[in-house]
Biopython code that builds the backbone (N, CA, C, O; Angstrom):
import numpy as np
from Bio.PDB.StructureBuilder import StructureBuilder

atoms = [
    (1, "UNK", "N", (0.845, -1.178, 0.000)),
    (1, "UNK", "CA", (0.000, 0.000, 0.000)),
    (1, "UNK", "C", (0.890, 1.240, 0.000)),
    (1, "UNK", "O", (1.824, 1.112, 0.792)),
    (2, "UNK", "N", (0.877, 2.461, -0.686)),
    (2, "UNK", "CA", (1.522, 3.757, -0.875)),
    (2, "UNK", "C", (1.342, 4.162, 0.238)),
    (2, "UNK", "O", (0.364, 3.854, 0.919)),
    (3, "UNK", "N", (2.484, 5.103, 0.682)),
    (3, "UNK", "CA", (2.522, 6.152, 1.812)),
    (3, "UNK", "C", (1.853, 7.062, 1.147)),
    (3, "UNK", "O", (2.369, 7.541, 0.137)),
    (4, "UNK", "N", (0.296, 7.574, 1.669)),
    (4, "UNK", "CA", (-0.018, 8.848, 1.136)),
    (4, "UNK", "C", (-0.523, 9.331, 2.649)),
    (4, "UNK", "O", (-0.940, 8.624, 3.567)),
    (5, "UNK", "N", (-0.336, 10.833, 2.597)),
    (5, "UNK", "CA", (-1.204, 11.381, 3.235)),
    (5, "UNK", "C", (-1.636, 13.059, 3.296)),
    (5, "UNK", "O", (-0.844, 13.967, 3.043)),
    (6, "UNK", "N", (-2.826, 13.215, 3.621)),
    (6, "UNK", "CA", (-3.734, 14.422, 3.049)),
    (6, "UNK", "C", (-4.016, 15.414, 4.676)),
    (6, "UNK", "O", (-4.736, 14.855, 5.504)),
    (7, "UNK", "N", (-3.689, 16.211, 4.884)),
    (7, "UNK", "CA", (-4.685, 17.332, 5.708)),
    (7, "UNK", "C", (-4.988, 18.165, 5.455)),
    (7, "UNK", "O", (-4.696, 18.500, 4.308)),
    (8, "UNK", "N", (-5.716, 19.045, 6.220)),
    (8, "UNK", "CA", (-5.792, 20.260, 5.885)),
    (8, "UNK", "C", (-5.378, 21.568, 6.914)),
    (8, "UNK", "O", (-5.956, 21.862, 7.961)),
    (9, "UNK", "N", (-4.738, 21.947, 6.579)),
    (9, "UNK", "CA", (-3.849, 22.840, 7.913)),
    (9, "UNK", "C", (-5.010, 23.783, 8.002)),
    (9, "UNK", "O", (-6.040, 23.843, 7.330)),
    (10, "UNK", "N", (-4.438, 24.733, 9.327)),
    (10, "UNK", "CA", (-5.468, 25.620, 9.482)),
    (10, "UNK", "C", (-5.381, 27.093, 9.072)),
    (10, "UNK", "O", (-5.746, 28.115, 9.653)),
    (11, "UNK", "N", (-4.607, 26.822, 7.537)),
    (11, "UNK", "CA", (-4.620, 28.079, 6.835)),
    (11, "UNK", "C", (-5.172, 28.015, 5.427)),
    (11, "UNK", "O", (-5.001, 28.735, 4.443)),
    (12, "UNK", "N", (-6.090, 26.617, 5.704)),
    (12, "UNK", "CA", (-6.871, 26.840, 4.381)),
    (12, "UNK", "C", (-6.162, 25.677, 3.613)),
    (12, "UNK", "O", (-6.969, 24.851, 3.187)),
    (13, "UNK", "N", (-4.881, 25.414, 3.338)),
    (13, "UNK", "CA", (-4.383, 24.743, 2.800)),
    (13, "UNK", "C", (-4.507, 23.173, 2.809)),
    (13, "UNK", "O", (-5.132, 22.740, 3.777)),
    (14, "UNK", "N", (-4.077, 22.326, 2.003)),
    (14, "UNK", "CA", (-4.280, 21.009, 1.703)),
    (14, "UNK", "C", (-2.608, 20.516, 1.568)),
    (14, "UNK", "O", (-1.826, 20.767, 0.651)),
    (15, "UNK", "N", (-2.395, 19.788, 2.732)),
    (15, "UNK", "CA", (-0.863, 19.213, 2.833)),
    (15, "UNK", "C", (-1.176, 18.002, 2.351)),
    (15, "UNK", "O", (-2.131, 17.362, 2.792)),
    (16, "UNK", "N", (-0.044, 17.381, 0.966)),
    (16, "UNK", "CA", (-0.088, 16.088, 0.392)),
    (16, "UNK", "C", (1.281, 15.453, 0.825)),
    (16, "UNK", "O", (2.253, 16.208, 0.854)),
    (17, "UNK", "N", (1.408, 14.414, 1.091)),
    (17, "UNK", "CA", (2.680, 13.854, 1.550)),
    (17, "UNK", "C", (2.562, 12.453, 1.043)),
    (17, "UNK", "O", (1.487, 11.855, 1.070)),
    (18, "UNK", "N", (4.141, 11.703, 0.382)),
    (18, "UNK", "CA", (3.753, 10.613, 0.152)),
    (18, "UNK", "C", (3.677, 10.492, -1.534)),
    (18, "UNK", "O", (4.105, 11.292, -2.366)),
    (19, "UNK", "N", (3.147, 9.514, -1.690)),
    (19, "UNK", "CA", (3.189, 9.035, -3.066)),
    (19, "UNK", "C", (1.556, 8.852, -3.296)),
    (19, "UNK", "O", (0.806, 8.396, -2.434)),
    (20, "UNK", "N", (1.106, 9.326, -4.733)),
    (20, "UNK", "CA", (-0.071, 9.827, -4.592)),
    (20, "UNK", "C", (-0.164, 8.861, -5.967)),
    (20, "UNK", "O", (0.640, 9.057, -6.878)),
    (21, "UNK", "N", (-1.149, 7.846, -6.067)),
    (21, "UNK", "CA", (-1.050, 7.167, -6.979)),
    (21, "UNK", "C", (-2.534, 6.189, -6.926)),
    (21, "UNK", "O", (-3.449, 6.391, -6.126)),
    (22, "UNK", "N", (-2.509, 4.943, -8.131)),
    (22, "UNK", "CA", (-4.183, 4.080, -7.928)),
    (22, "UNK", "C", (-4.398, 3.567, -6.670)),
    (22, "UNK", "O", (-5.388, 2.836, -6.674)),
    (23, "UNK", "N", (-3.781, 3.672, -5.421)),
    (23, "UNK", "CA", (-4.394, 2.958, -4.370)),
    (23, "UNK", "C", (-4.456, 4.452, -3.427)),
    (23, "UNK", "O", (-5.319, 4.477, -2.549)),
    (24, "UNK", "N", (-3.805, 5.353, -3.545)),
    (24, "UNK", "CA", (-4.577, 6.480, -3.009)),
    (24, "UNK", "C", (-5.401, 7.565, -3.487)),
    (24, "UNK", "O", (-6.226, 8.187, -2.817)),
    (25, "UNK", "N", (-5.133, 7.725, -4.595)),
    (25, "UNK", "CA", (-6.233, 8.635, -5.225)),
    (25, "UNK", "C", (-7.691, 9.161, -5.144)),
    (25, "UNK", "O", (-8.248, 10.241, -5.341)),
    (26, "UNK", "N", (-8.107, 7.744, -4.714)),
    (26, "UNK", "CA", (-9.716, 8.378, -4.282)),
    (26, "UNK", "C", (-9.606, 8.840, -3.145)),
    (26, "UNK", "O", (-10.420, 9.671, -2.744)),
    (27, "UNK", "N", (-8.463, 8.359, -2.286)),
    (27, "UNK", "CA", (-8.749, 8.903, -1.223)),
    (27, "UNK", "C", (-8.646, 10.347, -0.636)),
    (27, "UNK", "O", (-9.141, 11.027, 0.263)),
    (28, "UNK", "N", (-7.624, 10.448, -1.755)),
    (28, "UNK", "CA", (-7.782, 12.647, -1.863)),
    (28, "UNK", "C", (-8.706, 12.905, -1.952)),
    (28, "UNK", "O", (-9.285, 13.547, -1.076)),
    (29, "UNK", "N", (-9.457, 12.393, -3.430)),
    (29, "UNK", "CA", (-10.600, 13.208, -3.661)),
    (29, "UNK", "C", (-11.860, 13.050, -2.194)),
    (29, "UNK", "O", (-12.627, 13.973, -1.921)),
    (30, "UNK", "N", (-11.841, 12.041, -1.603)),
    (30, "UNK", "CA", (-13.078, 12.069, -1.098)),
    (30, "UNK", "C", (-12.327, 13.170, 0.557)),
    (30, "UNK", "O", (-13.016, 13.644, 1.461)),
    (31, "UNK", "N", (-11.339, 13.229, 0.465)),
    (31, "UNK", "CA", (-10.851, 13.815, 1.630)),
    (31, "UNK", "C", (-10.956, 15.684, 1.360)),
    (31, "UNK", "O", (-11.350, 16.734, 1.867)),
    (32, "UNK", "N", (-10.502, 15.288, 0.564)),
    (32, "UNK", "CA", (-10.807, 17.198, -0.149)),
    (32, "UNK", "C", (-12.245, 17.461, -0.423)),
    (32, "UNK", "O", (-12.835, 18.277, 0.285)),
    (33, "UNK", "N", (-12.694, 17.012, -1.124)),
    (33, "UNK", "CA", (-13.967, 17.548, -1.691)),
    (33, "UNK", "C", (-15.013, 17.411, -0.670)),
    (33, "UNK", "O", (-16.129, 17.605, -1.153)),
    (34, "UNK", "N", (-15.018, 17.136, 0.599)),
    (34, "UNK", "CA", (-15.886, 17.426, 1.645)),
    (34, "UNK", "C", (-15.659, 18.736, 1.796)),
    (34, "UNK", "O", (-16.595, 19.473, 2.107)),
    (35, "UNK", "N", (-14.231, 19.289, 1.577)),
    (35, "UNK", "CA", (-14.143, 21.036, 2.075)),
    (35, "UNK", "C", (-14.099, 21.647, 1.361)),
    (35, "UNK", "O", (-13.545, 22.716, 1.615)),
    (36, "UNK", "N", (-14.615, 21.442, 0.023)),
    (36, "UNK", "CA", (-14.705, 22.663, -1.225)),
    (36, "UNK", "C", (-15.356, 23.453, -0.912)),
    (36, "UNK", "O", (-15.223, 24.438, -1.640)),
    (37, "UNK", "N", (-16.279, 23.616, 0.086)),
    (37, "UNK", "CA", (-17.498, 24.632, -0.225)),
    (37, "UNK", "C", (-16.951, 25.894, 0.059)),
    (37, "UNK", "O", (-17.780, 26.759, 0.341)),
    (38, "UNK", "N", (-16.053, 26.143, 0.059)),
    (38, "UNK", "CA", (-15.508, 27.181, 0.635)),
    (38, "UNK", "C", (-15.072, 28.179, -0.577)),
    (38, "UNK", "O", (-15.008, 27.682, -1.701)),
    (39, "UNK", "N", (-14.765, 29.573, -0.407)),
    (39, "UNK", "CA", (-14.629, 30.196, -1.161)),
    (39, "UNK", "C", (-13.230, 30.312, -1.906)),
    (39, "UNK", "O", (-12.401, 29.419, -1.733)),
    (40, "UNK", "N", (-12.952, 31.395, -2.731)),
    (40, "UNK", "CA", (-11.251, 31.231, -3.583)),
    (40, "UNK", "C", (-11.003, 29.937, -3.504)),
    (40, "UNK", "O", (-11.603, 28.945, -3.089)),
    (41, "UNK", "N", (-9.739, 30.224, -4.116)),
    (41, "UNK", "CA", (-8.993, 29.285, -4.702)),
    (41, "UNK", "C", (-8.649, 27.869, -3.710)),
    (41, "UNK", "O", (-8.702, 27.910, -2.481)),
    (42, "UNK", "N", (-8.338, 26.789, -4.400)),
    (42, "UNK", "CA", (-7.872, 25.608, -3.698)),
    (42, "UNK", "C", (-6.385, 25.483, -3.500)),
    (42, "UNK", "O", (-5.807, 25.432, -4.586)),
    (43, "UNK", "N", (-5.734, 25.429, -2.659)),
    (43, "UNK", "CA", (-4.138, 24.905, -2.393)),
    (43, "UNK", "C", (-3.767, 23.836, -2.542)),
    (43, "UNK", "O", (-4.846, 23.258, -2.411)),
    (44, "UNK", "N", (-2.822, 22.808, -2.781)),
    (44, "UNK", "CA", (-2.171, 21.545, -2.345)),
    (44, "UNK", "C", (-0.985, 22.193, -2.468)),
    (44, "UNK", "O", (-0.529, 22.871, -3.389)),
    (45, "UNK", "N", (-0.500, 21.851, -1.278)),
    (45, "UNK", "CA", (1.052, 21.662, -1.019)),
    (45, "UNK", "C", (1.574, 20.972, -1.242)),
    (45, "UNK", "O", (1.496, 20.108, -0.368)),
    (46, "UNK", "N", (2.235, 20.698, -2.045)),
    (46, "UNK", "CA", (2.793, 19.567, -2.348)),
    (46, "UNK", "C", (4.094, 19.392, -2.318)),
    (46, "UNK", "O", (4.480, 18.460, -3.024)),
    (47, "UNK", "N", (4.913, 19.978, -1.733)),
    (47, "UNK", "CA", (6.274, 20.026, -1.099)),
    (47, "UNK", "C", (6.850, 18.444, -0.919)),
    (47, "UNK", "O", (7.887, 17.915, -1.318)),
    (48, "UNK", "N", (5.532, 17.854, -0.016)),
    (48, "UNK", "CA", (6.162, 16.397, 0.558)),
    (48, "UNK", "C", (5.958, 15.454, -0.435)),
    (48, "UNK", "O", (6.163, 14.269, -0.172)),
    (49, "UNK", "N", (5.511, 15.864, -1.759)),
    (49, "UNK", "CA", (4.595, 14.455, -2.409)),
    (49, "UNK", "C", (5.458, 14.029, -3.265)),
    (49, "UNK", "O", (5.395, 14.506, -4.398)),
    (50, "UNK", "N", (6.659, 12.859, -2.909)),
    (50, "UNK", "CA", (7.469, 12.705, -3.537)),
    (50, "UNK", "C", (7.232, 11.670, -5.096)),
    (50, "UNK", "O", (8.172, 11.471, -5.865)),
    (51, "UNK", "N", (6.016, 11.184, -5.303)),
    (51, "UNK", "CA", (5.661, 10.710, -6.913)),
    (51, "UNK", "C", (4.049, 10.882, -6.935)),
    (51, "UNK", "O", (3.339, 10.556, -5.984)),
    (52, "UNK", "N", (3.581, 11.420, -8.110)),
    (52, "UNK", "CA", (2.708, 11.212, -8.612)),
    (52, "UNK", "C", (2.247, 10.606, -10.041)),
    (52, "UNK", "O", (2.797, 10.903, -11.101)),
    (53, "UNK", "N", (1.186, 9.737, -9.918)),
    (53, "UNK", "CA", (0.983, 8.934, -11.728)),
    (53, "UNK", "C", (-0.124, 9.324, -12.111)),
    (53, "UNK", "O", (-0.841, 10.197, -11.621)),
    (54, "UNK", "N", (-0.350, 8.417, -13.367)),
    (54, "UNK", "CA", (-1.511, 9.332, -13.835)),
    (54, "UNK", "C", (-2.899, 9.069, -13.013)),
    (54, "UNK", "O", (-3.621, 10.064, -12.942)),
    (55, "UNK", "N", (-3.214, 8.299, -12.602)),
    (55, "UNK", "CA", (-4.173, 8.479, -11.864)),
    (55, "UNK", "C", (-4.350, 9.554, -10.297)),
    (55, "UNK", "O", (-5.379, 9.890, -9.712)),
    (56, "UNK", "N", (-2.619, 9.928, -9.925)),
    (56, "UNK", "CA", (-2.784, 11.000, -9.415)),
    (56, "UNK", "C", (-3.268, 12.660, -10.059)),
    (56, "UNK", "O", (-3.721, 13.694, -9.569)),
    (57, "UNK", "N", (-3.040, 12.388, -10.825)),
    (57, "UNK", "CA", (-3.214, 13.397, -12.013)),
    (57, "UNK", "C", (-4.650, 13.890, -12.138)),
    (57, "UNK", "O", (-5.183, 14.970, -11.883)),
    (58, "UNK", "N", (-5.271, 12.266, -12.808)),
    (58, "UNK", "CA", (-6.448, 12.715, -12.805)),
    (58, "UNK", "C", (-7.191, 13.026, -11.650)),
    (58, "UNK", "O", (-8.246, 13.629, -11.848)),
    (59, "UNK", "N", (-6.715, 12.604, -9.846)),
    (59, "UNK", "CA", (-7.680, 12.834, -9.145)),
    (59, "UNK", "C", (-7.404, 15.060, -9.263)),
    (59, "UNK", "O", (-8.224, 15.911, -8.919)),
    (60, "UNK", "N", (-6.504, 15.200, -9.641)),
    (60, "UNK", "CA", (-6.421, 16.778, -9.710)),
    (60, "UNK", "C", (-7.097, 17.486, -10.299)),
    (60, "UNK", "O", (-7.542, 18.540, -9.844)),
    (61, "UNK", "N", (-7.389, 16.881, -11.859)),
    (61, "UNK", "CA", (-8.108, 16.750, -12.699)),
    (61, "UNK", "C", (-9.289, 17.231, -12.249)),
    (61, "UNK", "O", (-9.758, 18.369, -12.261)),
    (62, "UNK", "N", (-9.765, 16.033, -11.786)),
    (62, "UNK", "CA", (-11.197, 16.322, -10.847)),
    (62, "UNK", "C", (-11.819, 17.299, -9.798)),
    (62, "UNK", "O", (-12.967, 17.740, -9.745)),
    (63, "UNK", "N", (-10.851, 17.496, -9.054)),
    (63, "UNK", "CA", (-11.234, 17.685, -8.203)),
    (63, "UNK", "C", (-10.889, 20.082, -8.909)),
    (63, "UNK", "O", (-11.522, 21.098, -8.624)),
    (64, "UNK", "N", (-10.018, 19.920, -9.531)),
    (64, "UNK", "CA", (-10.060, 21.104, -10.904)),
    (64, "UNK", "C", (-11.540, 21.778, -11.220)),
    (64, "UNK", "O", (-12.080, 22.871, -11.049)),
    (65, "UNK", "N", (-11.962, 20.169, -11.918)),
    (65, "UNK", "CA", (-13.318, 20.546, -12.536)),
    (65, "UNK", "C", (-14.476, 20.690, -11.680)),
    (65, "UNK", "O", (-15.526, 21.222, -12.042)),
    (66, "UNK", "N", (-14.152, 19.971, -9.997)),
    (66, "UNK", "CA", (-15.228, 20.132, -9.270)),
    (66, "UNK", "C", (-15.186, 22.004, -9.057)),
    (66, "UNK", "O", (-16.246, 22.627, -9.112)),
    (67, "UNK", "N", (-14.188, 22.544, -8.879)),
    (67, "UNK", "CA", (-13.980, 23.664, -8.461)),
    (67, "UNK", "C", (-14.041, 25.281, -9.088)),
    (67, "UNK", "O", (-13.796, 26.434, -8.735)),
    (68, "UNK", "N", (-14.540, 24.519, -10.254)),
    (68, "UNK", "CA", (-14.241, 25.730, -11.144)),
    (68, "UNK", "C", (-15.721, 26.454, -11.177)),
    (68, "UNK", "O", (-16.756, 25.810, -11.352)),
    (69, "UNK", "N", (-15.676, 28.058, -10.962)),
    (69, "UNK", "CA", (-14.170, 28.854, -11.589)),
    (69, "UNK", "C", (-12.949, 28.975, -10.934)),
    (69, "UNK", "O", (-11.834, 29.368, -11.277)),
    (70, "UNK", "N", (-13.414, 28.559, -9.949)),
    (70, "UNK", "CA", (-12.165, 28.757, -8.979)),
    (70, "UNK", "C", (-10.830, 27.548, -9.312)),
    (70, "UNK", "O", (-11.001, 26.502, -9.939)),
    (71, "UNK", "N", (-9.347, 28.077, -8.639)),
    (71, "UNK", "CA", (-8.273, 27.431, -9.542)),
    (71, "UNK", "C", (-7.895, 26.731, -8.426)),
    (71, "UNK", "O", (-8.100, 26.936, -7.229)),
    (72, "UNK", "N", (-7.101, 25.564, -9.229)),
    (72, "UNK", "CA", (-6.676, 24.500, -7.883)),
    (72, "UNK", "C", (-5.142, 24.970, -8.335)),
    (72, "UNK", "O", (-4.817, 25.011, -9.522)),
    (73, "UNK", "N", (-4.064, 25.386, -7.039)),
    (73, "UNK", "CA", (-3.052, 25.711, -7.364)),
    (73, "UNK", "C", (-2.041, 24.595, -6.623)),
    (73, "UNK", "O", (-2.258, 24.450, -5.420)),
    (74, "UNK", "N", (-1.149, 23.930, -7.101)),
    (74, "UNK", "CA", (-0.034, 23.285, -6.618)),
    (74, "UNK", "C", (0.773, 23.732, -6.285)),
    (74, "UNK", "O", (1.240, 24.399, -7.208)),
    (75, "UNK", "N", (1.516, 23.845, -5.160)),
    (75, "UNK", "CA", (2.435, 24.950, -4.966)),
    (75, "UNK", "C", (3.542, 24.138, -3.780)),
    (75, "UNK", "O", (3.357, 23.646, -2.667)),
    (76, "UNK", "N", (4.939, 24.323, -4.813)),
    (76, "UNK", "CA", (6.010, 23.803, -4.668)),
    (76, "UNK", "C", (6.285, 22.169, -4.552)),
    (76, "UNK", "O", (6.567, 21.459, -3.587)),
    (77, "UNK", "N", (6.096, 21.910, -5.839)),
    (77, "UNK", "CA", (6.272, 20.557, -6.140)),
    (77, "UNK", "C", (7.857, 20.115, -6.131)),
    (77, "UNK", "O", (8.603, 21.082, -6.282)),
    (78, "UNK", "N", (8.626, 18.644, -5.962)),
    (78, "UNK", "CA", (9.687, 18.616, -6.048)),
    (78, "UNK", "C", (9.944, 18.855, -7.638)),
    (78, "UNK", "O", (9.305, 19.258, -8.609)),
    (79, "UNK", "N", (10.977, 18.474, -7.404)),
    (79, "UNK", "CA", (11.509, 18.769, -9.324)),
    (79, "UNK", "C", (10.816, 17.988, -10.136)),
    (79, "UNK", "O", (10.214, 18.420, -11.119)),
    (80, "UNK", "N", (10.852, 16.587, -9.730)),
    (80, "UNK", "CA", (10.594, 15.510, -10.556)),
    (80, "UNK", "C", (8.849, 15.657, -10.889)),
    (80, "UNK", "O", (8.232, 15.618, -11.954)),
    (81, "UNK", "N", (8.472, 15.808, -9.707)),
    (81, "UNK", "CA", (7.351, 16.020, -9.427)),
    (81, "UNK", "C", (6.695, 17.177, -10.634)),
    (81, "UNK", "O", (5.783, 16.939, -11.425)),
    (82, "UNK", "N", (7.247, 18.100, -10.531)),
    (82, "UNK", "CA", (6.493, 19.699, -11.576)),
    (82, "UNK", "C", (7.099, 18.986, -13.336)),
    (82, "UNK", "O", (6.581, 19.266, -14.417)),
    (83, "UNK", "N", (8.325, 18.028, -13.104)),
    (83, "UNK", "CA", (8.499, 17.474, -14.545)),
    (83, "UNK", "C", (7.104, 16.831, -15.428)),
    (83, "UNK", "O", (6.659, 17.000, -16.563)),
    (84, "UNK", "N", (6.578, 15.749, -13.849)),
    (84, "UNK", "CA", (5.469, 15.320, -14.391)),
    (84, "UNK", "C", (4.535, 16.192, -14.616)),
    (84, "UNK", "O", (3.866, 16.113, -15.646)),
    (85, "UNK", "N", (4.375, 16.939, -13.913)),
    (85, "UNK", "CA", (3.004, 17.842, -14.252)),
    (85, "UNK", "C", (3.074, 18.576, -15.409)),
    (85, "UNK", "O", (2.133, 18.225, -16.120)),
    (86, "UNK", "N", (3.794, 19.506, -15.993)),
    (86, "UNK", "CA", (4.830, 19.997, -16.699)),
    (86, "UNK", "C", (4.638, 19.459, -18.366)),
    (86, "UNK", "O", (4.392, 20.161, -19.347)),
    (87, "UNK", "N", (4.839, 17.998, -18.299)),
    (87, "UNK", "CA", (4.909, 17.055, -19.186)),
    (87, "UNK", "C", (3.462, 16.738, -19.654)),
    (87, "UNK", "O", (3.333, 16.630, -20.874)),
    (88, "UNK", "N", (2.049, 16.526, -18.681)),
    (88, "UNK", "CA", (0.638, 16.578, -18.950)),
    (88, "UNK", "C", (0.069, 17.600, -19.143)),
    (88, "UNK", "O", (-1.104, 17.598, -19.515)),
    (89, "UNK", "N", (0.775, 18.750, -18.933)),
    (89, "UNK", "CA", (0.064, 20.380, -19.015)),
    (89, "UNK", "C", (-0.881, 20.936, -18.715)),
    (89, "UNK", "O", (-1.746, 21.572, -19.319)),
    (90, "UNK", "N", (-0.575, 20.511, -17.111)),
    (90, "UNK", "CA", (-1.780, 20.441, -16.123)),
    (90, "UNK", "C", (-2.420, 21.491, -16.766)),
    (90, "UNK", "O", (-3.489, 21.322, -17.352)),
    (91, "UNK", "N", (-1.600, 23.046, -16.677)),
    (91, "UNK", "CA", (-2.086, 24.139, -16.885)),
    (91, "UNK", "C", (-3.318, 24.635, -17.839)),
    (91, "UNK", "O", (-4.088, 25.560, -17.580)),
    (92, "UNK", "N", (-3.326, 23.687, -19.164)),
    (92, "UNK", "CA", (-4.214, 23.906, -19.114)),
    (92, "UNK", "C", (-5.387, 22.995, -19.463)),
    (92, "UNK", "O", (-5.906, 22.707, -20.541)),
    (93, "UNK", "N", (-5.678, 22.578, -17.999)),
    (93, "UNK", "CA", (-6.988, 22.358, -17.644)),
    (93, "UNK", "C", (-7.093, 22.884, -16.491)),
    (93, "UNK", "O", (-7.684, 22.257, -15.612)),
    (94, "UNK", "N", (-6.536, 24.175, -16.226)),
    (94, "UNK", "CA", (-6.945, 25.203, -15.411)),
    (94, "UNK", "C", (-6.186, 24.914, -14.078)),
    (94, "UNK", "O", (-6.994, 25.093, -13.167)),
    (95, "UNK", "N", (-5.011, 24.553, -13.600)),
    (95, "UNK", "CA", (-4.610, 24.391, -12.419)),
    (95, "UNK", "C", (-3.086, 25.018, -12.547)),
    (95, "UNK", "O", (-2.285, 24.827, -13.462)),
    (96, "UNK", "N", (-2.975, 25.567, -11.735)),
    (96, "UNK", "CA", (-1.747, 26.343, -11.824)),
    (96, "UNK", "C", (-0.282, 26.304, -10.864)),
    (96, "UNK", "O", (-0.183, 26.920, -9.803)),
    (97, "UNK", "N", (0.568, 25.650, -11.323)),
    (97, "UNK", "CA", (1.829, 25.128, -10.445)),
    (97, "UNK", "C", (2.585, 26.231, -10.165)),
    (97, "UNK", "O", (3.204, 26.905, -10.988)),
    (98, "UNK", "N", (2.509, 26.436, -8.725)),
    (98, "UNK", "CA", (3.865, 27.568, -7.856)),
    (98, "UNK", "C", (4.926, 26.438, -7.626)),
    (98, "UNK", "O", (4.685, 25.322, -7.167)),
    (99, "UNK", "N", (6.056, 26.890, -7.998)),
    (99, "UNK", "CA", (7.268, 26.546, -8.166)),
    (99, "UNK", "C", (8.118, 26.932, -7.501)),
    (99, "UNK", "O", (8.623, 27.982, -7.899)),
    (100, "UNK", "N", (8.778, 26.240, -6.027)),
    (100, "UNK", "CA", (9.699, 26.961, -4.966)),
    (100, "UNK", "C", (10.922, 28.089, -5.694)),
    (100, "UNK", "O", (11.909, 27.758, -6.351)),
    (101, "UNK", "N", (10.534, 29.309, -5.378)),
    (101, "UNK", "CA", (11.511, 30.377, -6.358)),
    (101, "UNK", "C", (13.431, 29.811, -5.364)),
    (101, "UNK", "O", (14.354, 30.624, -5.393)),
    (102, "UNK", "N", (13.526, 29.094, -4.993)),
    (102, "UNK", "CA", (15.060, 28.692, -4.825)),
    (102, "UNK", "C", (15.154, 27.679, -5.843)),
    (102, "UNK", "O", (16.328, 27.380, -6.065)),
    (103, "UNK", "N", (14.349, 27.075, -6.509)),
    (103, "UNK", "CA", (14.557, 26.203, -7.582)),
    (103, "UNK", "C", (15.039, 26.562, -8.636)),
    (103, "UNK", "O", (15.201, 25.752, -9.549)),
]
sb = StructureBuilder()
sb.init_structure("model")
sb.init_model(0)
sb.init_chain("A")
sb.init_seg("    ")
for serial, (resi, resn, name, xyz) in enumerate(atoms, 1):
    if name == "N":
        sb.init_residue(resn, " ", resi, " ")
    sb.init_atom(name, np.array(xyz, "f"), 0.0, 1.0, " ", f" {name:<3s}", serial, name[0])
structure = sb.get_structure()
């Protein structure tokens, strides 16, 4: 089973840690999307999330389209990590990657 894991700090934000892949994926979505109702934009931190596949992808995907207009932003992915995203072009299907500016 993948090390994943999801909170939500108490600045609004969504901490991902772990490897985010087909045996955790739903479990973002059903962990996040209880707290969409909320206004602006969505966060994931993703600092700790050392692989994501495509089925991590698509739970972003989703959870994108649950949210819109509002933007789901990733912010500070590892390297490898923003390669993948980078490479599917998250961007545009509306989600927008912050990129640690020491990178």
């Amino acid at each position: 089973m993948a090390d994943f894991r999801v909170h939500a700090g108490t600045d609004g934000v969504f901490y991902l840690a772990g490897e985010l892949d087909l045996v955790s994926a739903d479990g973002l979505e059903r962990e996040v999307l209880m707290f969409l109702a909320a206004q602006g934009d969505v966060v994931f931190d993703v600092t700790d999330l050392s692989f994501v596949d495509s089925t991590g992808i698509r739970s972003f995907l989703r959870v994108a389209r649950e949210i819109t207009p509002r933007c789901l932003i990733l912010r500070r992915p590892q390297r490898h990590v923003a390669h993948v995203l980078e490479i599917v072009g998250v961007h545009s299907f509306g989600i927008r990657v912050e990129l640690d500016p020491e990178e």
